[in-house]
VOVOMI-773872 format. One record per residue (C-alpha): residue number from 1; x, y, z. Coordinates in steps of 0.02 Angstrom, whole numbers, plus 50000, padded with zeros to 5 digits. Layout:
<recs>
{NUM, {X, Y, Z}};
...
</recs>
This chain:
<recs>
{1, {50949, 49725, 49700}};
{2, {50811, 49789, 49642}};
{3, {50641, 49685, 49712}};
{4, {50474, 49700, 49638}};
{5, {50306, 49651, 49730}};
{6, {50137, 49696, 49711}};
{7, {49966, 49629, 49752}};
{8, {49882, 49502, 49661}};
{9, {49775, 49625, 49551}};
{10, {49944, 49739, 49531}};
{11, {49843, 49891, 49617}};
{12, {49978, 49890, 49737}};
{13, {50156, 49893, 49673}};
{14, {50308, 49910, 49776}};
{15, {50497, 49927, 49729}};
{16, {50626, 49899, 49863}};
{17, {50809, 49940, 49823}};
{18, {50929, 49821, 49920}};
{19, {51103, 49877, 49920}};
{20, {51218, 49791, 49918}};
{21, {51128, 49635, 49846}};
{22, {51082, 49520, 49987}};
{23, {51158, 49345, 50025}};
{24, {50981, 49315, 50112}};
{25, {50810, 49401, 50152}};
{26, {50738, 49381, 50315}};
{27, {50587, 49331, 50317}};
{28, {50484, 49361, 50464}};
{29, {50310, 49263, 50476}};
{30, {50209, 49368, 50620}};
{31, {50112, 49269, 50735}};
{32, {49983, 49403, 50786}};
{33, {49795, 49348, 50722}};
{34, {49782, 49468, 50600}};
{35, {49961, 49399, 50499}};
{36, {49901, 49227, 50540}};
{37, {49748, 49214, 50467}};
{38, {49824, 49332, 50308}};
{39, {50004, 49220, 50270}};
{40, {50090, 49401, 50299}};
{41, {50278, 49362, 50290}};
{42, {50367, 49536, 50312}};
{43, {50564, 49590, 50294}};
{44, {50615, 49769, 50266}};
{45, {50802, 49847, 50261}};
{46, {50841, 49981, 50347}};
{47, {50950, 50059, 50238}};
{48, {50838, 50018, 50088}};
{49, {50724, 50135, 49991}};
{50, {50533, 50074, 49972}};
{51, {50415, 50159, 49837}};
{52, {50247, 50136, 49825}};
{53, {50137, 50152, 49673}};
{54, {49925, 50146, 49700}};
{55, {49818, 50121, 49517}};
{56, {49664, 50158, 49641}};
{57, {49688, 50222, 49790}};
{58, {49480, 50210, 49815}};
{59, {49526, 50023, 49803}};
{60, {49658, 50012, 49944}};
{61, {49597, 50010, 50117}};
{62, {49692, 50022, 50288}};
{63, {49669, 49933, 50408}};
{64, {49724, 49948, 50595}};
{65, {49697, 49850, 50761}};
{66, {49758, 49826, 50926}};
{67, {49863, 49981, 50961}};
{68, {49831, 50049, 50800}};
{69, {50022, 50121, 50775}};
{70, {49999, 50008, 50602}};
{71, {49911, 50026, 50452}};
{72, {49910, 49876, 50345}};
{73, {49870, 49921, 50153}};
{74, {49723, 49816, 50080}};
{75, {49681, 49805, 49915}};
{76, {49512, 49789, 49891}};
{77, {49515, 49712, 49725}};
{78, {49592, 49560, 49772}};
{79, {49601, 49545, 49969}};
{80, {49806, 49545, 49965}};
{81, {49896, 49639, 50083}};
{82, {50084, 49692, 50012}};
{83, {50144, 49810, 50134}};
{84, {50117, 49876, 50310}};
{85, {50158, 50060, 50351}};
{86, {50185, 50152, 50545}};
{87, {50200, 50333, 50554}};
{88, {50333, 50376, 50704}};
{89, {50379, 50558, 50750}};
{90, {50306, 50631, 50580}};
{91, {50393, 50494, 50477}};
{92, {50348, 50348, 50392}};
{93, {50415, 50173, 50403}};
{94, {50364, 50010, 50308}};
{95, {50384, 49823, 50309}};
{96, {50340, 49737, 50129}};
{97, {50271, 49553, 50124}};
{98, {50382, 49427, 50036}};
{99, {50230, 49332, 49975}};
{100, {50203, 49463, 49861}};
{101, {50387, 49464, 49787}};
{102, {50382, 49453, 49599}};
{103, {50586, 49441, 49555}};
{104, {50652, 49350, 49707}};
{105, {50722, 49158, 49705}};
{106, {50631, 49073, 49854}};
{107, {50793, 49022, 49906}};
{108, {50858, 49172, 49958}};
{109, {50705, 49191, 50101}};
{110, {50774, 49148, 50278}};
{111, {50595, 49116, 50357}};
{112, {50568, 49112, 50546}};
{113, {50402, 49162, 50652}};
{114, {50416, 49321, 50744}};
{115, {50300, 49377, 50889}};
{116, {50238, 49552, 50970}};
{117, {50168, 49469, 51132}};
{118, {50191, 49548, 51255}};
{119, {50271, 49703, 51182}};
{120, {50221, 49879, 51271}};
{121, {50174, 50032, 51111}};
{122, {50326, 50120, 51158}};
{123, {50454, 49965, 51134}};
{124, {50359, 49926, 50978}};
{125, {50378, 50100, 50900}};
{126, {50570, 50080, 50943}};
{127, {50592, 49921, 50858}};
{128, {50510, 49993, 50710}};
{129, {50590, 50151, 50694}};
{130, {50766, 50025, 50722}};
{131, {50725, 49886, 50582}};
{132, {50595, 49931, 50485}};
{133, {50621, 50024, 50305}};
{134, {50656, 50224, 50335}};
{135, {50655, 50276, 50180}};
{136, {50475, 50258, 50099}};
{137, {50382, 50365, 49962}};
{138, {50203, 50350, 49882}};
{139, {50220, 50399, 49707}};
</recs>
């Protein structure tokens, strides 16, 4: 499967290949203040491949916080933020928001709330570098 997202503007697009097709998308709704007060839902798949397309990149702004291992991509046309990348050992990893799906049946979306508390940088860079999308190319 083959899912499309993007920001509300469409400055930010993303394609995600998911192979084989999933039965169900996880769909992880962080509880940390900055997801919260944003609706940021996130999945990746491991084995997928994520790429990225930027209209105008002088309209996309990044935004880190806390242990700043994060950068969450804001457009700054419309405020929506579609993925969220973390570069570990020179490479680069990436969750995508499901709110931003364009091609996905609701249905499929296995939502559940997912806190950091009380994670140390080190055991957060591990889980990422274990679930979070591998493959991932800016084009």
């Amino acid at each position: 499967m083959l899912i499309a997202g993007s920001c509300h503007c469409g400055n930010i697009r993303f394609t995600l290949a998911w192979a084989p097709d999933p039965a169900e998308i996880p769909a992880r709704a962080c509880t940390c203040t900055f997801c919260s007060k944003h609706g940021g839902v996130w999945t990746s798949y491991p084995a997928g491949s994520l790429q990225v397309k930027i209209e105008n990149a002088a309209q996309v702004s990044r935004y880190a916080f806390d242990t700043e291992t994060a950068d969450f991509h804001v457009c700054a046309q419309c405020g929506v933020v579609p993925l969220v990348t973390s570069s570990i050992d020179d490479h680069l990893y990436a969750v995508v928001n499901v709110n931003t799906f364009e091609n996905v049946d609701a249905s499929l979306l296995r939502r559940s709330s997912s806190t950091v508390d009380g994670e140390n940088s080190a055991d957060r860079l591990s889980r990422r570098k274990r679930n979070w999308i591998a493959d991932v190319s800016f084009i």
